[in-house]
C-alpha positions as a Markdown table, in Angstrom:
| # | Residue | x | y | z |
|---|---|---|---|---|
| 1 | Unk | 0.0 | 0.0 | 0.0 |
| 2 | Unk | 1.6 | 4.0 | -0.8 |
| 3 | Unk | 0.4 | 7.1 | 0.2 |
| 4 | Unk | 0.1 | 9.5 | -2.4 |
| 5 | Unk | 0.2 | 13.0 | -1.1 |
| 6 | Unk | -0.9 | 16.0 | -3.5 |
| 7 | Unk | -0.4 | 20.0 | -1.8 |
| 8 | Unk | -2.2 | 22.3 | -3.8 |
| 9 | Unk | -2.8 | 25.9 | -3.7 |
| 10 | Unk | -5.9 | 27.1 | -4.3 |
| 11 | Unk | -6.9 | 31.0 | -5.7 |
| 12 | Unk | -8.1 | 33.3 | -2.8 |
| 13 | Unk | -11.7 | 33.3 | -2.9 |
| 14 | Unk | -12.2 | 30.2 | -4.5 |
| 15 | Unk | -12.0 | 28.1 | -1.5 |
| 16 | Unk | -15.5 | 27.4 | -0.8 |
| 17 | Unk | -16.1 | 26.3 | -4.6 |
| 18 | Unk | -13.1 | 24.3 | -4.9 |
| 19 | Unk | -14.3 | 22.3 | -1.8 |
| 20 | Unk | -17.9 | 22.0 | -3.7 |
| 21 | Unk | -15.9 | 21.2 | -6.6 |
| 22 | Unk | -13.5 | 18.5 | -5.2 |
| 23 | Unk | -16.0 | 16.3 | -3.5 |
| 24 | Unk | -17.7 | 16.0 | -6.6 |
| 25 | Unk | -15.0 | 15.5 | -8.5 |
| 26 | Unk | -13.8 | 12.7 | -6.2 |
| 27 | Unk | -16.3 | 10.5 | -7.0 |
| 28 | Unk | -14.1 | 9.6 | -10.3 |
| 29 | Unk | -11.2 | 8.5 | -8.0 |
| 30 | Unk | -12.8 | 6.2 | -5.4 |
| 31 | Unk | -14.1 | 4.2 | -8.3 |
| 32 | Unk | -10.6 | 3.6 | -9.4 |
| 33 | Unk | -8.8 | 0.2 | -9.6 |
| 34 | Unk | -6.5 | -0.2 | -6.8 |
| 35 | Unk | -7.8 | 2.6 | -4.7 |
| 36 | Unk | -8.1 | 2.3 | -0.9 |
| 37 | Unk | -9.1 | 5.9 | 0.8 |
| 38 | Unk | -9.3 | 9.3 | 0.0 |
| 39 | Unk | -9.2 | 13.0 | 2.0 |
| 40 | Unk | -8.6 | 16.2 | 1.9 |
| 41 | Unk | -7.2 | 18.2 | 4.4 |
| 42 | Unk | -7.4 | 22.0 | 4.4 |
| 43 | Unk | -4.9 | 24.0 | 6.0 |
| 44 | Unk | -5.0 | 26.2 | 9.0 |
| 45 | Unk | -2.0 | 28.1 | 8.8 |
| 46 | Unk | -1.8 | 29.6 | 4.9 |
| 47 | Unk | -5.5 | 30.3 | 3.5 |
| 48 | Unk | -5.8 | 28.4 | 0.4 |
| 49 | Unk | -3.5 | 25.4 | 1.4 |
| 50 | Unk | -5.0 | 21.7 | 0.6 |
| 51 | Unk | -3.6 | 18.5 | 1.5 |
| 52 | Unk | -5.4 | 16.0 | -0.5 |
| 53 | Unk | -4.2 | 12.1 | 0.7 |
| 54 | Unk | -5.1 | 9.2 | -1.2 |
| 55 | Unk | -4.0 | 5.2 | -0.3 |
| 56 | Unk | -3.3 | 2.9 | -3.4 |
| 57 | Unk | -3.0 | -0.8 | -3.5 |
| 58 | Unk | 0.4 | 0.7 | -5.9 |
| 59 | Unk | 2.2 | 3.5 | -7.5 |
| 60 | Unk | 1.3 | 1.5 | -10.6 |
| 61 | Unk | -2.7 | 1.8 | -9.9 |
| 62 | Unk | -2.6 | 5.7 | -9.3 |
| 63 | Unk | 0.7 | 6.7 | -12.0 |
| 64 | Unk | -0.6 | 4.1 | -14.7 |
| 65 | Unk | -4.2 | 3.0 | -14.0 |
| 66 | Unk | -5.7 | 5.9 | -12.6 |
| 67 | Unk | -3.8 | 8.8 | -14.7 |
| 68 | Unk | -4.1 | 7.1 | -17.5 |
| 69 | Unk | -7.9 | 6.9 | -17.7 |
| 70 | Unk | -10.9 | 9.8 | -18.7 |
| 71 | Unk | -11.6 | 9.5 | -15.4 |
| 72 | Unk | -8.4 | 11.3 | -14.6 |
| 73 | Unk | -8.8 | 14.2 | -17.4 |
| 74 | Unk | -12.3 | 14.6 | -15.9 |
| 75 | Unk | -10.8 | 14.7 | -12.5 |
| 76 | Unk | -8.1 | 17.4 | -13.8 |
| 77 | Unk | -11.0 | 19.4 | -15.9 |
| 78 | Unk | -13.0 | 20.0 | -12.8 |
| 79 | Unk | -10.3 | 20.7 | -10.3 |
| 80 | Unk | -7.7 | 23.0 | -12.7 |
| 81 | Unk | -9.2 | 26.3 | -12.6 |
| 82 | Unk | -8.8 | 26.6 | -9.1 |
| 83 | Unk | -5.6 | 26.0 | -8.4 |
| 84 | Unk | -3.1 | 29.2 | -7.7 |
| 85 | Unk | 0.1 | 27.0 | -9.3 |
| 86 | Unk | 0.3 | 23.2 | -10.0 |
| 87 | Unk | 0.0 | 21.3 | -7.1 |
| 88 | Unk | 2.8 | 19.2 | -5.5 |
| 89 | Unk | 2.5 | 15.0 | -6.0 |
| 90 | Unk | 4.6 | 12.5 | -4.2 |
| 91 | Unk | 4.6 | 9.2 | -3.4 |
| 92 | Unk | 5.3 | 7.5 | 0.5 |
| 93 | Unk | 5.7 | 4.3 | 2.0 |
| 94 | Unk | 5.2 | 3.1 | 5.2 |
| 95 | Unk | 7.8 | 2.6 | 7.2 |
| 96 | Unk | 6.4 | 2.4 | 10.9 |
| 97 | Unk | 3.1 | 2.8 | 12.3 |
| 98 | Unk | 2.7 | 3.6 | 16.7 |
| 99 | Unk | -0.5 | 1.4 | 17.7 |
| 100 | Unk | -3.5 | 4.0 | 18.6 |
């Protein structure tokens, strides 16, 4: 299982519709093959700041499944014309996990 982590900027202003926006727009993930969970974060420090967190079975079924697929130009076309710059995308593995 990887983490992908996504930090995106949004446009001042916009941050109410972008929220509208993304949990439509998430609908075309969670349908994905390979995918586990899905949230978004906003951020309480800089106004505008999301943290959106998605598991994956794989890199492969986010970088090759899921971007590879309308679903993913969908995903893109609804989500773009918020964003302040293009967002940040990474990858993470886990490497040790404290019991609750």
């Amino acid at each position: 299982m990887i983490l992908e982590i996504v930090i995106t900027q949004v446009k001042e202003g916009q941050e109410e519709a972008f929220e509208v926006a993304f949990k439509e727009a998430t609908k075309l993930v969670v349908t994905a093959k390979g995918f586990i969970a899905n949230e978004l974060q906003r951020c309480i420090e800089t106004k505008g700041r999301y943290v959106h967190m998605i598991r994956w079975e794989s890199v492969d079924d986010h970088m090759v499944g899921f971007r590879g697929s309308p679903e993913f130009q969908k995903f893109r076309e609804m989500l773009a014309p918020f964003y302040a710059a293009p967002s940040h995308m990474e990858h993470y593995e886990m490497v040790l996990k404290n019991p609750s």
